[in-house]
C-alpha positions in Angstrom: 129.8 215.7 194.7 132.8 213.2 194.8 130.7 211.4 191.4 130.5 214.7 190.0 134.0 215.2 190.2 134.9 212.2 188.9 132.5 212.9 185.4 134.0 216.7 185.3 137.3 214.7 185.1 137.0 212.9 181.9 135.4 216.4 180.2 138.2 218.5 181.1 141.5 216.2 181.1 140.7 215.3 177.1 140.8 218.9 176.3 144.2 219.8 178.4 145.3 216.4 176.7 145.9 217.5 173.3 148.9 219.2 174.5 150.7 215.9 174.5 148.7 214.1 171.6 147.7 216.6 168.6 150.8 216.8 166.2 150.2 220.4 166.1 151.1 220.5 169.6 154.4 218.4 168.9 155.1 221.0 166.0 155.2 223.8 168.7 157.6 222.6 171.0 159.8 221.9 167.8 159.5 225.2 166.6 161.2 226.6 170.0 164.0 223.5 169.7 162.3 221.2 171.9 162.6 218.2 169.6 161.7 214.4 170.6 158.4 213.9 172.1 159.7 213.7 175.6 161.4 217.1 175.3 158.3 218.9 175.0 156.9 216.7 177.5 158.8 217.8 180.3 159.8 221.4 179.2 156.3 222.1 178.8 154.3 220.2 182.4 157.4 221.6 183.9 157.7 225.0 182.7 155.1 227.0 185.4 157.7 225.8 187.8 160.4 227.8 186.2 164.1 226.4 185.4 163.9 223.5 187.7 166.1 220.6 187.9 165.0 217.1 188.5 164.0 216.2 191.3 160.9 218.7 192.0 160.1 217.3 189.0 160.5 213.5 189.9 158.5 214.3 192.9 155.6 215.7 191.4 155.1 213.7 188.6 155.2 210.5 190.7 155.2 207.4 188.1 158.6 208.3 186.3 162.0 206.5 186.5 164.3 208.9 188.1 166.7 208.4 185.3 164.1 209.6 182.5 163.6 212.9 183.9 167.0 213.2 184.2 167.8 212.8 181.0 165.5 216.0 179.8 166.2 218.1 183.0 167.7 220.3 183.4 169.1 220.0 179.6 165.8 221.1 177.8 166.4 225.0 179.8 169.4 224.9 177.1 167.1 224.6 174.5 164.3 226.5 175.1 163.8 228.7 178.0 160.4 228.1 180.4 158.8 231.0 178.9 159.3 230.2 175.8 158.5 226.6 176.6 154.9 227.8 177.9 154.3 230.0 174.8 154.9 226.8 172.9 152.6 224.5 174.6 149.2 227.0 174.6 150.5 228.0 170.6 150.0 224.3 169.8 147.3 223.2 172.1 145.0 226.4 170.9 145.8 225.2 167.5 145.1 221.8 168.0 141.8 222.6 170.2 140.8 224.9 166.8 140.5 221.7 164.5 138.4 219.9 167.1 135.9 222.7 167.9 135.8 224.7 164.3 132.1 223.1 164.3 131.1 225.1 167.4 129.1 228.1 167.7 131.7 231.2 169.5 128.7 231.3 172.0 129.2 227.3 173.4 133.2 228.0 173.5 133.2 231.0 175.6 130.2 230.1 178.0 132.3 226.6 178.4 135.7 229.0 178.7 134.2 230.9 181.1 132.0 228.6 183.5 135.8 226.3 183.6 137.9 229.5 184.7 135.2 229.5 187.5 135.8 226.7 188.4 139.5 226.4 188.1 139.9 229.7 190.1 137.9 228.0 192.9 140.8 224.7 193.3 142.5 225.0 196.2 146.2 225.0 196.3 147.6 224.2 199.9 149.7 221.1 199.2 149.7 221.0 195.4 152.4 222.2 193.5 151.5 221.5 189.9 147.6 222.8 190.6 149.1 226.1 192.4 151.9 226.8 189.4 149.2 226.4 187.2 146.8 228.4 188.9 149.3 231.0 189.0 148.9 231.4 184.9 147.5 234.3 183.2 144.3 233.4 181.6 144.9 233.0 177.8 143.3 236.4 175.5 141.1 234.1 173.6 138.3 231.6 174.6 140.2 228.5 173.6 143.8 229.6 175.4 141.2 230.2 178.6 139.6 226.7 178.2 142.8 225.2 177.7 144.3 226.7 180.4 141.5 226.3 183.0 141.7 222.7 181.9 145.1 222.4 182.9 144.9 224.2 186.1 142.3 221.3 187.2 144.0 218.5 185.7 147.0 219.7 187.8 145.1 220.3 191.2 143.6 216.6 190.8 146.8 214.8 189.7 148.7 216.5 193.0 145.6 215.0 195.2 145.9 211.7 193.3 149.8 211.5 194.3 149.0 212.5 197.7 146.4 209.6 197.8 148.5 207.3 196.6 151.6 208.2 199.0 149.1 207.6 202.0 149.5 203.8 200.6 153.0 203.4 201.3 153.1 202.1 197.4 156.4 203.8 195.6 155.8 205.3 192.0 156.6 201.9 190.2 154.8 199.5 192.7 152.0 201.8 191.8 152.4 201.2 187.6 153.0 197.2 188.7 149.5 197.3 190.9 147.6 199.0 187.5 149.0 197.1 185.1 148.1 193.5 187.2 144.1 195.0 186.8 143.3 197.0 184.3 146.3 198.6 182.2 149.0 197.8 179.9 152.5 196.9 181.3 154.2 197.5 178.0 152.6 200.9 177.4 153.6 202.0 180.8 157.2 200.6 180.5 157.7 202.4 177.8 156.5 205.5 178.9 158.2 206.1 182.5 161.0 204.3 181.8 161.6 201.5 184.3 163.1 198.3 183.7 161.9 194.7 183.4 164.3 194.2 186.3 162.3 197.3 188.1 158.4 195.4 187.2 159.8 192.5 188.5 160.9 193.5 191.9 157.9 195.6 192.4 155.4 192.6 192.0 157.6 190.8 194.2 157.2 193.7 197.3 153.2 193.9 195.9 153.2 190.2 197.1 154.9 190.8 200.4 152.7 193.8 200.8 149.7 192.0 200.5 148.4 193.8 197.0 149.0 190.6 194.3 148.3 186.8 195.0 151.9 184.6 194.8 150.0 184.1 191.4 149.8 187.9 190.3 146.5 188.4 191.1 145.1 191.3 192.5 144.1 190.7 196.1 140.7 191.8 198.2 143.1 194.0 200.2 144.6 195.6 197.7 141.8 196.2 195.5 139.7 197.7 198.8 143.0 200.3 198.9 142.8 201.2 196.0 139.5 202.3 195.7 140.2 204.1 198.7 142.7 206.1 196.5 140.3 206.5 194.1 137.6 208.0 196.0 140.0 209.9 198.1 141.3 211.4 194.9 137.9 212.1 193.8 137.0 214.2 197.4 140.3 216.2 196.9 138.9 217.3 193.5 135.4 218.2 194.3 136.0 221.8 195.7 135.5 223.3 192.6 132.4 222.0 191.5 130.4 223.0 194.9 132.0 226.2 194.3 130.3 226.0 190.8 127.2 224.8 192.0 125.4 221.9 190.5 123.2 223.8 187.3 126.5 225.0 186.4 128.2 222.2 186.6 125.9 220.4 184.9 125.7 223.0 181.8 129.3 223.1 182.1 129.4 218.9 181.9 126.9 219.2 178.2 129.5 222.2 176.9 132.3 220.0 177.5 130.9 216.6 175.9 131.5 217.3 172.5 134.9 218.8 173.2 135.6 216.1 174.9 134.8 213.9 172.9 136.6 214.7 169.6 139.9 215.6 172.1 139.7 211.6 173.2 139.4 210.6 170.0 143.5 211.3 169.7 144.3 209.6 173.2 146.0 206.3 173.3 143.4 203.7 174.1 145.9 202.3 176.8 146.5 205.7 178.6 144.6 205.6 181.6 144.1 209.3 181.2 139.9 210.5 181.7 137.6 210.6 178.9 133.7 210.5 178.3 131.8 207.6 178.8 131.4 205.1 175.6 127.9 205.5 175.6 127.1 208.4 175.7 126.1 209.5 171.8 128.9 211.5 170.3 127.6 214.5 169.2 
């Protein structure tokens, strides 16, 4: 069921991802005062947890510089309260998930809506924050609010047992984006986007060396490349609750609704964001 989990995954996080991709997404934050990309980034993931300052926020995110949530919380309440913050985000991600799905029979978006609430009101929330705030949501009126917001509640339970795999490792949030970005991701992209210094990088291969994880050379050592699969799998066990609660025929039927969602939603995701989408080949359909 872990595997399962991990193919649900890339179905369901390209569909809550349009919230931070789709320009009609951006448009909606703007239209409530939240301008600047990273505005709307943290006013809307952090809006279910009210007018919080920064450091649940730091927390629960993991991979960000302090500093960079600092500078949007708790300045963005000023702008845009975290209601109106949260009417903004499912405004633009509906929107945006209406020009990837217009092609769709009614009938394949609410049998998709519906069989993803299922599952998303099965996560458990003991220990995760973002999942549980989430959780906590009304369900949208409309079949693409509810798949949107279903989406979200899972992306949410399975990020919070991602961070609590990756804590077990005694890695900090930037030793983390360091480890990545010496395998299989892009230190530039990732420096840009959480906001560490080169200073920061370079001190975190440095303790990634002492630790064991990188070579003297860099490299990505047997030990640290055994851990983190361990984080990976772990993750992976920590999401599968909902999907035995689904069952595996409608999991599967859920998996074939999702595909072509998914895979027009992934078409707007960065290619170096290490964010879950379809496999590349599978047909697009």
């Amino acid at each position: 069921m872990s595997g399962l989990a991990r193919v649900l995954w890339t179905h369901f996080e390209p569909v809550h991802a349009v919230t931070y991709f789709h320009p009609r997404a951006r448009a909606a934050y703007e239209a409530v005062g939240l301008r600047g990309y990273w505005r709307g980034y943290f006013a809307g993931r952090a809006a279910p947890l009210g007018a919080t300052e920064a450091p649940p926020v730091i927390a629960a995110f993991f991979s960000f510089a302090p500093r960079m949530v600092e500078r949007a919380l708790p300045s963005v309440w000023r702008l845009a309260t975290p209601a109106e913050a949260l009417r903004a985000r499912l405004t633009g991600a509906v929107q945006a998930l209406a020009e990837f799905t217009y092609e769709l029979p009614e009938t394949h978006l609410v049998e998709a809506a519906e069989l993803l609430e299922a599952a998303a009101g099965r996560v458990e929330t003991a220990g995760r924050l973002l999942g549980a705030v989430n959780a906590a949501l009304p369900a949208g009126e409309y079949p693409l609010a509810r798949l949107w917001q279903a989406a979200t509640t899972l992306r949410e339970h399975r990020g919070d047992g991602h961070v609590a795999a990756l804590v077990s490792t005694g890695l900090d949030p930037i030793e983390v984006l360091a480890w990545r970005c010496r395998v299989d991701q892009s230190r530039e992209f990732h420096r840009m986007a959480r906001g560490w210094t080169d200073e920061e990088w370079s001190a975190a291969d440095e303790r990634l060396v002492e630790k064991g994880w990188l070579t003297a050379g860099l490299a990505p050592t047997a030990q640290g490349t055994a851990a983190f699969r361990a984080v990976e799998e772990a993750t992976d066990r920590a999401a599968a609750g909902p999907w035995r609660a689904l069952g595996a025929e409608r999991t599967e039927r859920l998996r074939e609704l999702l595909e072509p969602i998914a895979r027009r939603c992934g078409s707007i995701i960065p290619k170096q964001s290490p964010m879950g989408r379809p496999a590349a080949e599978a047909p697009a359909r």
